[in-house]
PDB file of N, CA, C and O in Angstrom:
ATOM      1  N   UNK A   1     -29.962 -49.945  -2.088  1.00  0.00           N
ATOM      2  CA  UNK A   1     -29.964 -48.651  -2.726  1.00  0.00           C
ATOM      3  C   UNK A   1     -30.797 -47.707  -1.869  1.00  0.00           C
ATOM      4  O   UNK A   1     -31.829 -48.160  -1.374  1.00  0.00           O
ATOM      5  N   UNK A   2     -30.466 -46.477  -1.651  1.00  0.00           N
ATOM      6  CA  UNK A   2     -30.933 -45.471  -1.009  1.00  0.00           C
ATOM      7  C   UNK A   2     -31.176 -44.243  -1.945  1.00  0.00           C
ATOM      8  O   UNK A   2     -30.374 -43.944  -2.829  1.00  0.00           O
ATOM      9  N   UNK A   3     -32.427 -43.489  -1.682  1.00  0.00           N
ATOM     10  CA  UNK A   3     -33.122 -42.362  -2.720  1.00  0.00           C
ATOM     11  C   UNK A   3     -33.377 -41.797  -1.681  1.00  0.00           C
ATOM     12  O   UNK A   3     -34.115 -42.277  -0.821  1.00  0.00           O
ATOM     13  N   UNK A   4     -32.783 -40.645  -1.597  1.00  0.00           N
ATOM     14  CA  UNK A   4     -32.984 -39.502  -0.930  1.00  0.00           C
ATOM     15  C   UNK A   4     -33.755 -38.043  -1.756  1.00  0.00           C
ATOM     16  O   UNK A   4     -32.981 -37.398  -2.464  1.00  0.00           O
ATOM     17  N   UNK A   5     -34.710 -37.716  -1.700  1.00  0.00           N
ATOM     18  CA  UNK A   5     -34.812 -36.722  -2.324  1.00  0.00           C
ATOM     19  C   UNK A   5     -35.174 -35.292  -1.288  1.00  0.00           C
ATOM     20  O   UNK A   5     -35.756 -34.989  -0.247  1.00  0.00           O
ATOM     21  N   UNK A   6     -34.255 -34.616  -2.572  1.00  0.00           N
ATOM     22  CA  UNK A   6     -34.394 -32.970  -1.615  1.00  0.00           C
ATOM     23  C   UNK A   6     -33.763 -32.739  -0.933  1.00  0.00           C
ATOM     24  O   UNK A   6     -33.981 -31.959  -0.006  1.00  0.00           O
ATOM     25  N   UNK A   7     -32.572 -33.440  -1.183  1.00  0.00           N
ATOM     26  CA  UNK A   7     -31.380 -33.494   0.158  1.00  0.00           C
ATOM     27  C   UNK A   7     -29.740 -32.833  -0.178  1.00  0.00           C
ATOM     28  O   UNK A   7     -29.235 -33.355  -1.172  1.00  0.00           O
ATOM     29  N   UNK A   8     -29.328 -32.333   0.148  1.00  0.00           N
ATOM     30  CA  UNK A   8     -27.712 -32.049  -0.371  1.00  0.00           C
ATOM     31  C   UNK A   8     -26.894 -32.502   0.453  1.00  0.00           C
ATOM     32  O   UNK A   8     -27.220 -32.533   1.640  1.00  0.00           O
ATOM     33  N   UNK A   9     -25.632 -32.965   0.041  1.00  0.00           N
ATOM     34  CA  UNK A   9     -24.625 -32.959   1.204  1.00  0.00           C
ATOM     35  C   UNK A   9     -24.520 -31.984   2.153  1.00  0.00           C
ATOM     36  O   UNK A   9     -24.975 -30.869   1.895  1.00  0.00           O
ATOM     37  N   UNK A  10     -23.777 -32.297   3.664  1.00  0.00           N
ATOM     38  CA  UNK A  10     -23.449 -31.439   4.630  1.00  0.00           C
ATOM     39  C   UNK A  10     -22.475 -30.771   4.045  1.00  0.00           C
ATOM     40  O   UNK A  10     -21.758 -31.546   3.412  1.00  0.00           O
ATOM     41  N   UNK A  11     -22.023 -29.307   3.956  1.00  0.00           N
ATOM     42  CA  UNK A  11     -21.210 -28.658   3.722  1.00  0.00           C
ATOM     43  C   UNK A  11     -19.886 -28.470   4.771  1.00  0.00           C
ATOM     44  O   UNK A  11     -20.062 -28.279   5.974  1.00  0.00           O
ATOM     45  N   UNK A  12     -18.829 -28.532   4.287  1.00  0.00           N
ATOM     46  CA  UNK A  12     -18.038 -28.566   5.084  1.00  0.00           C
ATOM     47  C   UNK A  12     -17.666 -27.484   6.281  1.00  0.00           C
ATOM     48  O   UNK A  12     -18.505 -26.617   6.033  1.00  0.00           O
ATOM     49  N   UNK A  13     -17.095 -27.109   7.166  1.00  0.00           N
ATOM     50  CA  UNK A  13     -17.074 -26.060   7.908  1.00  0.00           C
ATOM     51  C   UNK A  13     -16.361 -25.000   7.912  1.00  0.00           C
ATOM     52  O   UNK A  13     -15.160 -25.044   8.177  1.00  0.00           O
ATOM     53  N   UNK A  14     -16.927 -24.009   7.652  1.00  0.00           N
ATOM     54  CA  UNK A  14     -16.290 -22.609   7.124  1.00  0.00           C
ATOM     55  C   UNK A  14     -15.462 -22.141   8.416  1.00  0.00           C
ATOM     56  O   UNK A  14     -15.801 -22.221   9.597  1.00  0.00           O
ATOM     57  N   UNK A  15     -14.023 -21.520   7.739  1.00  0.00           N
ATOM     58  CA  UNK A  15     -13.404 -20.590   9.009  1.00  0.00           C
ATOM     59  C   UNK A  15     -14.018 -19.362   8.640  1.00  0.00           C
ATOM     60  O   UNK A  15     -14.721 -18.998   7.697  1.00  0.00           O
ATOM     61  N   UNK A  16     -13.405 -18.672   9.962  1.00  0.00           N
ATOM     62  CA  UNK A  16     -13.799 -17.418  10.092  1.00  0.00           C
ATOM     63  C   UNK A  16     -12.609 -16.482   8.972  1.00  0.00           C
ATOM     64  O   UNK A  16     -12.830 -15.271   8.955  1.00  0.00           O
ATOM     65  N   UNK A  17     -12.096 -16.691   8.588  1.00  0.00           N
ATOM     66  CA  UNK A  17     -11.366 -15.705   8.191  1.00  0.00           C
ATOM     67  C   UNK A  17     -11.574 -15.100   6.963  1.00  0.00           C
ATOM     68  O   UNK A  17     -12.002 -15.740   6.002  1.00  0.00           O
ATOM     69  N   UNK A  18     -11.281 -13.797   6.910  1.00  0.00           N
ATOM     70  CA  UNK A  18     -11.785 -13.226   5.721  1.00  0.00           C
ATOM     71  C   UNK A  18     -11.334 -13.304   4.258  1.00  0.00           C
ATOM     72  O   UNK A  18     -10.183 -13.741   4.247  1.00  0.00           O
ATOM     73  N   UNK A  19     -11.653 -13.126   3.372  1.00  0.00           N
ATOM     74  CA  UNK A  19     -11.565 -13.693   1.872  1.00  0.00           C
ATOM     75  C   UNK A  19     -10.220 -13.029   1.426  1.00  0.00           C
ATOM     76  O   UNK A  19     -10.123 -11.815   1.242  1.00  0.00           O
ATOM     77  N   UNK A  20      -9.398 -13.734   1.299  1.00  0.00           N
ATOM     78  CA  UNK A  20      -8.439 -12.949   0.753  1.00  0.00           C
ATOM     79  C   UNK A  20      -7.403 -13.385  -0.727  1.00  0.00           C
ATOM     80  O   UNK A  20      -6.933 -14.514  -0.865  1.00  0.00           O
ATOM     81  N   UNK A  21      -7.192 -12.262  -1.727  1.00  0.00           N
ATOM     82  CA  UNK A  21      -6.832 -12.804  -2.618  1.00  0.00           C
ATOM     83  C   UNK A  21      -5.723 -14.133  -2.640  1.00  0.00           C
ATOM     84  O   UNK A  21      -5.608 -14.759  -1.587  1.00  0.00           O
ATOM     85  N   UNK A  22      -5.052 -14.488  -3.628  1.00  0.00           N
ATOM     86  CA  UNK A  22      -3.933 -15.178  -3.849  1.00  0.00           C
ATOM     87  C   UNK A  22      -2.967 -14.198  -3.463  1.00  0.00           C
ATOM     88  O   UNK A  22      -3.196 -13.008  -3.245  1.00  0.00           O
ATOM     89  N   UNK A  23      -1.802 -14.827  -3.393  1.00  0.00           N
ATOM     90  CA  UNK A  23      -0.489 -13.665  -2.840  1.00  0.00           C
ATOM     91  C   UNK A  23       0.030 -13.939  -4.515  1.00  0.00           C
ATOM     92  O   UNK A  23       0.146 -15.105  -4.892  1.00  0.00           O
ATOM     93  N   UNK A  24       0.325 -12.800  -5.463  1.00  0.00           N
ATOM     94  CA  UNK A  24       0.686 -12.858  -6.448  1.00  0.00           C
ATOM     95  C   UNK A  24       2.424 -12.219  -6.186  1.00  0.00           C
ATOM     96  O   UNK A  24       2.664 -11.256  -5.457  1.00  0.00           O
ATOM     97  N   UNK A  25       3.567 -13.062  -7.014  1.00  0.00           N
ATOM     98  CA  UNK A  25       4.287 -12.580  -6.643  1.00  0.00           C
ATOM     99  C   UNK A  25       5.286 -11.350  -7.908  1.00  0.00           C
ATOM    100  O   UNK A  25       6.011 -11.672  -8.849  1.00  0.00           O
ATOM    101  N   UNK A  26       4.946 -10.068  -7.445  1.00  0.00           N
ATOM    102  CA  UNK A  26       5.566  -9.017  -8.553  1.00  0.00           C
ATOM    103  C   UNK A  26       6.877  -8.756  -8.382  1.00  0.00           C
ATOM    104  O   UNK A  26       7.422  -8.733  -7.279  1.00  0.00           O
ATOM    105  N   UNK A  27       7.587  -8.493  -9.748  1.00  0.00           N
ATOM    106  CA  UNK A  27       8.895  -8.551  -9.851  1.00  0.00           C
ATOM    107  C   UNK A  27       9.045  -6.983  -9.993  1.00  0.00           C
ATOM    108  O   UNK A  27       8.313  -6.255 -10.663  1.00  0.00           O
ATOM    109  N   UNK A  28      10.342  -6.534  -9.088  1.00  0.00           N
ATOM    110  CA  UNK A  28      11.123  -5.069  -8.773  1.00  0.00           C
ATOM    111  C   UNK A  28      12.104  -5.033  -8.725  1.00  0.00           C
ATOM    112  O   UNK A  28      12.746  -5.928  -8.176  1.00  0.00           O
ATOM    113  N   UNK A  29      12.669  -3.969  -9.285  1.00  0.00           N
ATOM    114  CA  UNK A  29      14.005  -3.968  -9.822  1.00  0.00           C
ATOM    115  C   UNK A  29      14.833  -2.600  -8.747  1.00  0.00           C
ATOM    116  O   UNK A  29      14.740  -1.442  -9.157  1.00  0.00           O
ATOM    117  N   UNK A  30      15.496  -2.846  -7.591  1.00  0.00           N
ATOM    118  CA  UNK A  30      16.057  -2.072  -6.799  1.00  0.00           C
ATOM    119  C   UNK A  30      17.037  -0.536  -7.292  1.00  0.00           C
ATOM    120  O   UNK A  30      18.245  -0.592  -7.523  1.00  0.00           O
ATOM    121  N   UNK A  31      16.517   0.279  -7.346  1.00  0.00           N
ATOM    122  CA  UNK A  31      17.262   1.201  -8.247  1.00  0.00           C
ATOM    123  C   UNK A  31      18.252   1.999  -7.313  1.00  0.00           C
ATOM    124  O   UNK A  31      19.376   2.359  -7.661  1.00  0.00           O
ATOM    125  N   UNK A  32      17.567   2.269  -5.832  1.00  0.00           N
ATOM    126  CA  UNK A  32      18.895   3.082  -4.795  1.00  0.00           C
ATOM    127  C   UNK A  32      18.828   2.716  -3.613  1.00  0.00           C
ATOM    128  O   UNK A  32      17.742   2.428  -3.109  1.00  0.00           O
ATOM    129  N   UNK A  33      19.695   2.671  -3.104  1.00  0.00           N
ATOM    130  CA  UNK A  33      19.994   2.304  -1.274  1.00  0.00           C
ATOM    131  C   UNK A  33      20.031   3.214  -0.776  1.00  0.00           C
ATOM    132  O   UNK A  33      20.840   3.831  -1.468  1.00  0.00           O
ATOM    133  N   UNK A  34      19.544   4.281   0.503  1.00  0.00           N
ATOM    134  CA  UNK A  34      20.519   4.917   1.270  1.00  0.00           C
ATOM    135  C   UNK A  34      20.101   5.187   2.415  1.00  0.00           C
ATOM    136  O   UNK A  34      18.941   4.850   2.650  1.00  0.00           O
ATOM    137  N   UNK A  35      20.937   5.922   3.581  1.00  0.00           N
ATOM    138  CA  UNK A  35      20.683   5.268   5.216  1.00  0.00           C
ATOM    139  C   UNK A  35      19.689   6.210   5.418  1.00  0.00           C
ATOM    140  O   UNK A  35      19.529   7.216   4.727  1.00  0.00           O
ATOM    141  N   UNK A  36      18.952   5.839   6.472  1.00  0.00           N
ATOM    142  CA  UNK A  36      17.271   6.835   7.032  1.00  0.00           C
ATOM    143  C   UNK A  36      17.946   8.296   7.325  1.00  0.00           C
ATOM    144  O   UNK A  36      19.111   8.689   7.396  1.00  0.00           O
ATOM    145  N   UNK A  37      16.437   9.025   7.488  1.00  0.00           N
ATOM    146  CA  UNK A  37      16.541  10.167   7.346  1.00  0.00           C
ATOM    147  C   UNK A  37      17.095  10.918   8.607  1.00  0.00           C
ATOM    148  O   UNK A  37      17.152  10.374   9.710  1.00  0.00           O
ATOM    149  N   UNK A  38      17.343  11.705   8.461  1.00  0.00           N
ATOM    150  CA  UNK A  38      18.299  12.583   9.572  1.00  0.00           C
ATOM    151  C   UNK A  38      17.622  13.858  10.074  1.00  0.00           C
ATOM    152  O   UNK A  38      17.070  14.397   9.115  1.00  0.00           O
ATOM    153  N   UNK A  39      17.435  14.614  11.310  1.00  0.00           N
ATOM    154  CA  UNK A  39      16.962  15.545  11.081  1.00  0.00           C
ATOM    155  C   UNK A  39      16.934  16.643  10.420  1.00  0.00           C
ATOM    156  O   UNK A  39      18.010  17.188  10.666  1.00  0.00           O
ATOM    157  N   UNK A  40      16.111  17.530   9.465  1.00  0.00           N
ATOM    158  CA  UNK A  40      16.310  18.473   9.100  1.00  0.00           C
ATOM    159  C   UNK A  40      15.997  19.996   9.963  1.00  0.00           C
ATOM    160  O   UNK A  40      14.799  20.264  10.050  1.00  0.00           O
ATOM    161  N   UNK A  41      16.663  20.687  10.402  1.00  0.00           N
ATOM    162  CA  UNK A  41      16.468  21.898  10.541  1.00  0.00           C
ATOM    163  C   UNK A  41      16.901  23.033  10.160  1.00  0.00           C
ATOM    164  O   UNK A  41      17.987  23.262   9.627  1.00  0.00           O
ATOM    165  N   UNK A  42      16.123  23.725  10.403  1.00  0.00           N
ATOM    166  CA  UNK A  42      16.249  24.999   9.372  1.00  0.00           C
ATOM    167  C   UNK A  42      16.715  25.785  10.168  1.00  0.00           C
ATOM    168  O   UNK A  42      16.933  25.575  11.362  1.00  0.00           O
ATOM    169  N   UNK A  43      16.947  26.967   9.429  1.00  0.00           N
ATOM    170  CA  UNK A  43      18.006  28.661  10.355  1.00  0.00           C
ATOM    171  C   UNK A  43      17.295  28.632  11.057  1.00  0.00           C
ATOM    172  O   UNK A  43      18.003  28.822  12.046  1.00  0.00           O
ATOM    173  N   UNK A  44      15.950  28.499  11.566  1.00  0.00           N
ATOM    174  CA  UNK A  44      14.803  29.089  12.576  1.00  0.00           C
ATOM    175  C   UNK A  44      15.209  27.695  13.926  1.00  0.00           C
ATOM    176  O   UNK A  44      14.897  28.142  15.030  1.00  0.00           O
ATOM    177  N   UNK A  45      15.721  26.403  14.020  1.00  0.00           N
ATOM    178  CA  UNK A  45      15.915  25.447  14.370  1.00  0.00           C
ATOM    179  C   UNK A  45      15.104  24.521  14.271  1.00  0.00           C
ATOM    180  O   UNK A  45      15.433  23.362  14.526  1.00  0.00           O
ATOM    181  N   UNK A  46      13.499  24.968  13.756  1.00  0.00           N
ATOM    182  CA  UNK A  46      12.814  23.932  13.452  1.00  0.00           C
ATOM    183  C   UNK A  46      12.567  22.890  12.257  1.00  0.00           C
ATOM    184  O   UNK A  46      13.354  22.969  11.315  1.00  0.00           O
ATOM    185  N   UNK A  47      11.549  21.916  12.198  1.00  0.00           N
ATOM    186  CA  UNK A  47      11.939  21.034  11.291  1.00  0.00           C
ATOM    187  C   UNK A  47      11.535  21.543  10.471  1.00  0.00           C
ATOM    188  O   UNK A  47      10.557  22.284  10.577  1.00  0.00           O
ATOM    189  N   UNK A  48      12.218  21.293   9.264  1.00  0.00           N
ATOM    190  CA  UNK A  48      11.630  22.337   7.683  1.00  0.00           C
ATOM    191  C   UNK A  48      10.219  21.006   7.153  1.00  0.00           C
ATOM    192  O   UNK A  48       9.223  21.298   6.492  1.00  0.00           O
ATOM    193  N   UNK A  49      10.522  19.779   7.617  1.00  0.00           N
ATOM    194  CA  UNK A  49       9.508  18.754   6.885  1.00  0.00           C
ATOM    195  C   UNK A  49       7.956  19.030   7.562  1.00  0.00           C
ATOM    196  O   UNK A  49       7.670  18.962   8.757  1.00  0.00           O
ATOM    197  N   UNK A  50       7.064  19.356   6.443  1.00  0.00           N
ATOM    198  CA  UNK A  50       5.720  19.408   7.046  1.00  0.00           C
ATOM    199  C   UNK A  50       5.251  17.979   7.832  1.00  0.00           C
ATOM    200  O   UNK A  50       4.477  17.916   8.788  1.00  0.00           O
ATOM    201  N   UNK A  51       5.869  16.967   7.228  1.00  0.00           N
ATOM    202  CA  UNK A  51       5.505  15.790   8.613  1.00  0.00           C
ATOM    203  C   UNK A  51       6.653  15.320   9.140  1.00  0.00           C
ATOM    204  O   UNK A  51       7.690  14.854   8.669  1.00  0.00           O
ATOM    205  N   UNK A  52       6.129  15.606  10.514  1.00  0.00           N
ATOM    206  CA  UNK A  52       7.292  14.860  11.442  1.00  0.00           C
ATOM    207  C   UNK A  52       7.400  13.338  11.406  1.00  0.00           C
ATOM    208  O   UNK A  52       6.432  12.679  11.785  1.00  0.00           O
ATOM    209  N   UNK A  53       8.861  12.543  10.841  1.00  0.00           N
ATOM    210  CA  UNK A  53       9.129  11.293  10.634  1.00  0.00           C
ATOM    211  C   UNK A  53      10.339  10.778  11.139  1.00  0.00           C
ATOM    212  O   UNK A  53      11.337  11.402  10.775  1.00  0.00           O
ATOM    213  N   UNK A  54      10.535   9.756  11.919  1.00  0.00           N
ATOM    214  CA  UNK A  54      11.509   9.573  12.167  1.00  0.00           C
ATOM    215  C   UNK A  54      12.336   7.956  12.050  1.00  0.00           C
ATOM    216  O   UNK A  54      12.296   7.205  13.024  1.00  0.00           O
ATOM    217  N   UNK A  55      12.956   7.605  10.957  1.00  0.00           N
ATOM    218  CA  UNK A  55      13.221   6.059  10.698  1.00  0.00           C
ATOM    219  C   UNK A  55      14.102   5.687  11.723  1.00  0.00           C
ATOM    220  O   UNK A  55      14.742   6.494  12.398  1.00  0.00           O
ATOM    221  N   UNK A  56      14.143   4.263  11.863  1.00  0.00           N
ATOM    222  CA  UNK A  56      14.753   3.380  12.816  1.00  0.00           C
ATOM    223  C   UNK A  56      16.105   4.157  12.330  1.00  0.00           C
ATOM    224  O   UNK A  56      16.201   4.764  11.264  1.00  0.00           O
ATOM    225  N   UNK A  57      17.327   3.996  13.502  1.00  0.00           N
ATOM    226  CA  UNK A  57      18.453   3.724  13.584  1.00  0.00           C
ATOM    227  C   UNK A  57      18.859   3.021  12.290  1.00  0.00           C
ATOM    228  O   UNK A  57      19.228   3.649  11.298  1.00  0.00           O
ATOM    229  N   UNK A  58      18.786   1.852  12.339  1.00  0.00           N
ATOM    230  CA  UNK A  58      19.515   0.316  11.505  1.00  0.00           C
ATOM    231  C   UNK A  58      18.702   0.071  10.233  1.00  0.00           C
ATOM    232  O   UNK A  58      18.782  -1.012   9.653  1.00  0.00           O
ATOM    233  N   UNK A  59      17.853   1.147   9.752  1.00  0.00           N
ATOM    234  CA  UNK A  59      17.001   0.914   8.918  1.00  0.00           C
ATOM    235  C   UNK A  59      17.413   1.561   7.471  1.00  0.00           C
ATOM    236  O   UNK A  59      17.717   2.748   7.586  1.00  0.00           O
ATOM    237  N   UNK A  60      17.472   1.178   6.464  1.00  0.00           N
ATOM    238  CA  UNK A  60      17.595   1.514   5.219  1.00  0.00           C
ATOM    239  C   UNK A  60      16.536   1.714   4.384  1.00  0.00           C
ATOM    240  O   UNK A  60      15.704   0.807   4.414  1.00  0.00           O
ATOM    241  N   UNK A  61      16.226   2.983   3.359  1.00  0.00           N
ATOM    242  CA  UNK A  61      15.595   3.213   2.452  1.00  0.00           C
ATOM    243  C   UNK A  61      15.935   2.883   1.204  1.00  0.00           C
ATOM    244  O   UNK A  61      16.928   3.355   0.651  1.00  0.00           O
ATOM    245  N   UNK A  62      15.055   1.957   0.604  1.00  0.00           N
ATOM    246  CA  UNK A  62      14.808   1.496  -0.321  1.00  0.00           C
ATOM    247  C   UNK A  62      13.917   2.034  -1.658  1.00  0.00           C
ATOM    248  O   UNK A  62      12.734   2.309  -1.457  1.00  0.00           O
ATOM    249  N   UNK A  63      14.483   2.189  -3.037  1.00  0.00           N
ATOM    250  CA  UNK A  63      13.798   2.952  -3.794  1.00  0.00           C
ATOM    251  C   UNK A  63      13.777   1.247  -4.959  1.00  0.00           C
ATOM    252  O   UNK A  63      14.724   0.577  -5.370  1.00  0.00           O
ATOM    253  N   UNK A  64      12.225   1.067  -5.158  1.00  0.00           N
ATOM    254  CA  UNK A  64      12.152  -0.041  -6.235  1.00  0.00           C
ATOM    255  C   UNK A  64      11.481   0.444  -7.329  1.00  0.00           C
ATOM    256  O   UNK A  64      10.758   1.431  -7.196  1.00  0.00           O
ATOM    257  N   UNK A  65      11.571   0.061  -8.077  1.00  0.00           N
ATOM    258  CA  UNK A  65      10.992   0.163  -9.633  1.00  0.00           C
ATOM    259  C   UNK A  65       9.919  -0.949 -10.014  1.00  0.00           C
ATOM    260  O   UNK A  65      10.490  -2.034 -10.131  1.00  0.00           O
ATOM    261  N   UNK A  66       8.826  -1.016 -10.199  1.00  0.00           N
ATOM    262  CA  UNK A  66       8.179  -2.340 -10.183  1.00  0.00           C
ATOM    263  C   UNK A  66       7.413  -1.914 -12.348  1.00  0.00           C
ATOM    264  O   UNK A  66       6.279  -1.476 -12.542  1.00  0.00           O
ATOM    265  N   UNK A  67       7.718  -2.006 -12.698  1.00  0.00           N
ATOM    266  CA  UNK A  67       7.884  -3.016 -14.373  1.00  0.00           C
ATOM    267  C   UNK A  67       5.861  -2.429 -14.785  1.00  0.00           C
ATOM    268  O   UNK A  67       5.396  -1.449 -15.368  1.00  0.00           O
ATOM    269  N   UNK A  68       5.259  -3.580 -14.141  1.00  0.00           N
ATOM    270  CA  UNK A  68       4.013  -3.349 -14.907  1.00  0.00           C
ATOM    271  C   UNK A  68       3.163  -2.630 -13.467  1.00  0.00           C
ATOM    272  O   UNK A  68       3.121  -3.369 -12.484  1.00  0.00           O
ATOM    273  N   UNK A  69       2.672  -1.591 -13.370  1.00  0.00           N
ATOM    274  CA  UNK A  69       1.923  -1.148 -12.217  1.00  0.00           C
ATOM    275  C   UNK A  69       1.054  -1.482 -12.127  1.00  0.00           C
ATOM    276  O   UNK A  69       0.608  -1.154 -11.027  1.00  0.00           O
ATOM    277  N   UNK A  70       0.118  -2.254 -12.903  1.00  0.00           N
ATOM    278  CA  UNK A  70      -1.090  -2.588 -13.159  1.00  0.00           C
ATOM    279  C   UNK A  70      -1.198  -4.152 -12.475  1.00  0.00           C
ATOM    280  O   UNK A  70      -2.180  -4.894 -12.437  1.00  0.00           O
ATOM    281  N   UNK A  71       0.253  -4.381 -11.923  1.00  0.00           N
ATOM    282  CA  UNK A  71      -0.051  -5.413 -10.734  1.00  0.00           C
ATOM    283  C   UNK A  71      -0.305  -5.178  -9.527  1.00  0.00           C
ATOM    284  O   UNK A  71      -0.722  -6.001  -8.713  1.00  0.00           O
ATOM    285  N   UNK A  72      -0.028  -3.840  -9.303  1.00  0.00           N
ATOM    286  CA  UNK A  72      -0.081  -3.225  -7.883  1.00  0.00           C
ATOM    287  C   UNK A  72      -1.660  -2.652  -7.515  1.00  0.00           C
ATOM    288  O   UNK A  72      -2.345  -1.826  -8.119  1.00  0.00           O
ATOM    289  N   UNK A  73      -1.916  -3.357  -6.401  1.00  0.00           N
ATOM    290  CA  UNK A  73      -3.222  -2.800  -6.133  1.00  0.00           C
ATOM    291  C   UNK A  73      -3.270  -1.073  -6.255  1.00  0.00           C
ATOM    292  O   UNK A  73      -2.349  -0.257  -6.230  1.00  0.00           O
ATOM    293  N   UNK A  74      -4.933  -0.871  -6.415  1.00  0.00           N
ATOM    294  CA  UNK A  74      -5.080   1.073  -7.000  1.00  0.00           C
ATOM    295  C   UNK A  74      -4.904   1.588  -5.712  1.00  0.00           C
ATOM    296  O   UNK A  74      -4.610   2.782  -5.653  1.00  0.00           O
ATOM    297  N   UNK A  75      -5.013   0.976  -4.687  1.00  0.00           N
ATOM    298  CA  UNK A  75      -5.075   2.255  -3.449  1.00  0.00           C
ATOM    299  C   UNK A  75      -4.068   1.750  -2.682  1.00  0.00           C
ATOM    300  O   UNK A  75      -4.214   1.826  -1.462  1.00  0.00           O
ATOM    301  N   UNK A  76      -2.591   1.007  -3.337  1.00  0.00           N
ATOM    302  CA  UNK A  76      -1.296   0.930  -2.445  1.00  0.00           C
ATOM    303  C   UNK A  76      -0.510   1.926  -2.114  1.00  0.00           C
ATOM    304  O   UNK A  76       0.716   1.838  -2.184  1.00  0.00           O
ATOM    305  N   UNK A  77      -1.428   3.469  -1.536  1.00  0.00           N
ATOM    306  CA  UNK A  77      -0.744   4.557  -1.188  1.00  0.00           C
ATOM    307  C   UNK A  77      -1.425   4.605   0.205  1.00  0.00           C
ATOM    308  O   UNK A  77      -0.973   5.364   1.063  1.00  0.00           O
ATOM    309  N   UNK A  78      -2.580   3.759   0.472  1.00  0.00           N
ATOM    310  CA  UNK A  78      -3.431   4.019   1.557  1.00  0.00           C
ATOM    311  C   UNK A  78      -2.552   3.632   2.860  1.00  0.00           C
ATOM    312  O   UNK A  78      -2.879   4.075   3.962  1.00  0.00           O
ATOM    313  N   UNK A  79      -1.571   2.901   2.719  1.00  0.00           N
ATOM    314  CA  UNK A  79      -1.010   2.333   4.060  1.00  0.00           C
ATOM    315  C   UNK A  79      -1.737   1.015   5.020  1.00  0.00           C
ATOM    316  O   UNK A  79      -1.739   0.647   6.195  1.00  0.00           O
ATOM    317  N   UNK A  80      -2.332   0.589   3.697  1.00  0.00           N
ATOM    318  CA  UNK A  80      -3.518  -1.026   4.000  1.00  0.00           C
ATOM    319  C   UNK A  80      -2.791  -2.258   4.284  1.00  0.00           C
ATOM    320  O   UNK A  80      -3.195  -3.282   4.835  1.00  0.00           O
ATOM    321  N   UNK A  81      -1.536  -1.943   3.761  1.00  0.00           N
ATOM    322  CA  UNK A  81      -0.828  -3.076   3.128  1.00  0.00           C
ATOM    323  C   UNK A  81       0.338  -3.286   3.625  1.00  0.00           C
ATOM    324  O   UNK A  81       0.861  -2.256   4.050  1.00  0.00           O
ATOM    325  N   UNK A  82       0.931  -4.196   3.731  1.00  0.00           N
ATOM    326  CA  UNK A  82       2.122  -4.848   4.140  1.00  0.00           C
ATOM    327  C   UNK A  82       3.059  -5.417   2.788  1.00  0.00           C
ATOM    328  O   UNK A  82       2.522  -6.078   1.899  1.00  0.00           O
ATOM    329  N   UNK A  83       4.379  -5.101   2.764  1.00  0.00           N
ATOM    330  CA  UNK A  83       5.211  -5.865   1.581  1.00  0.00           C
ATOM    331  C   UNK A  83       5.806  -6.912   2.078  1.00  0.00           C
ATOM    332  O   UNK A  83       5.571  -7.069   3.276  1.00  0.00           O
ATOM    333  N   UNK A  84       6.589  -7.799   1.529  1.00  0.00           N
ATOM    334  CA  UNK A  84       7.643  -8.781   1.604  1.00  0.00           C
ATOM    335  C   UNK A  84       8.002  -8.808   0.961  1.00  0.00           C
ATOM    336  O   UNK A  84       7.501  -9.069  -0.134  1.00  0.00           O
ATOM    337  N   UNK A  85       9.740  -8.419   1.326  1.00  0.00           N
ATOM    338  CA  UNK A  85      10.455  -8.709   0.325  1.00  0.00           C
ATOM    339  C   UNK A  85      11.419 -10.052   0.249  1.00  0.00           C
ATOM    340  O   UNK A  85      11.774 -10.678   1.248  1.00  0.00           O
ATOM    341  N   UNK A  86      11.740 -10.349  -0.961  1.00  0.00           N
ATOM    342  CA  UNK A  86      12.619 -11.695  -1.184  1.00  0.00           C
ATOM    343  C   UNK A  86      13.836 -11.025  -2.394  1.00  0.00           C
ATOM    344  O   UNK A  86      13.723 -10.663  -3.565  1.00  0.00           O
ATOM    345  N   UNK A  87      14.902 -11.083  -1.507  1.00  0.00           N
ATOM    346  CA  UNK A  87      16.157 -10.805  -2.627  1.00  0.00           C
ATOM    347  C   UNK A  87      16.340 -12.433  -3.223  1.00  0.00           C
ATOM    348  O   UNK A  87      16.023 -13.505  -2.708  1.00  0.00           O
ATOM    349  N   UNK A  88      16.896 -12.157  -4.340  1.00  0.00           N
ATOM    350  CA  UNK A  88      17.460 -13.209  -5.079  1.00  0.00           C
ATOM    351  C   UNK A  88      18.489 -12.686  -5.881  1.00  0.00           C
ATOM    352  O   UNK A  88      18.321 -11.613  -6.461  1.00  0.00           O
ATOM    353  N   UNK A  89      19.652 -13.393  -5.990  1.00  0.00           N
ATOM    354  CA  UNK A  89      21.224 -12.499  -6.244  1.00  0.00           C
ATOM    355  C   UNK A  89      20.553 -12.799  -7.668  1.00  0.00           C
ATOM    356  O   UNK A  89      19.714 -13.697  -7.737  1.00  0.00           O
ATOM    357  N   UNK A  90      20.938 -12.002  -8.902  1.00  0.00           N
ATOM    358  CA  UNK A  90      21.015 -12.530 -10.574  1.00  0.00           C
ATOM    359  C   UNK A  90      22.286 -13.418 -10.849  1.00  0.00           C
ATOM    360  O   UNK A  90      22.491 -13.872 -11.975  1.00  0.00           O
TER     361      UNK A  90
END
């Protein structure tokens, strides 16, 4: 028998990476499709949009509806964040 006192186990070895929640997965309900934006110009020839934007070629805009907002982080307007999406046919 061995009595160690004042002693704790070695702790295991921490990564470096930073704390990050669970990936929770929220349900959205796709309400419109339609193809990227096009230029707008105006009688003057310039762009009427106060920000200049320009979407991919092959890229589609997506309009979702997401149910309870109170799953969505408060500052998912900041541009912090990354989505993934997963279709699943009904």
């Amino acid at each position: 028998m061995e009595i160690i006192i004042g002693s704790i186990p070695p702790l295991p070895p921490q990564s470096n990476k930073p704390f990050e929640r669970p990936q929770t997965v929220i349900e959205a309900q796709l309400l419109h499709v339609r193809p990227p934006r096009k230029g707008i110009a105006g009688p003057s020839g310039m762009e009427r949009r106060g920000k200049m934007a320009t979407d991919p070629l092959r890229g589609r805009v997506l309009t979702l509806m997401v149910p309870d907002a109170d799953l969505l982080p408060a500052d998912i307007d900041s541009g912090k964040y990354k989505v993934a999406l997963r279709f699943i046919r009904k």
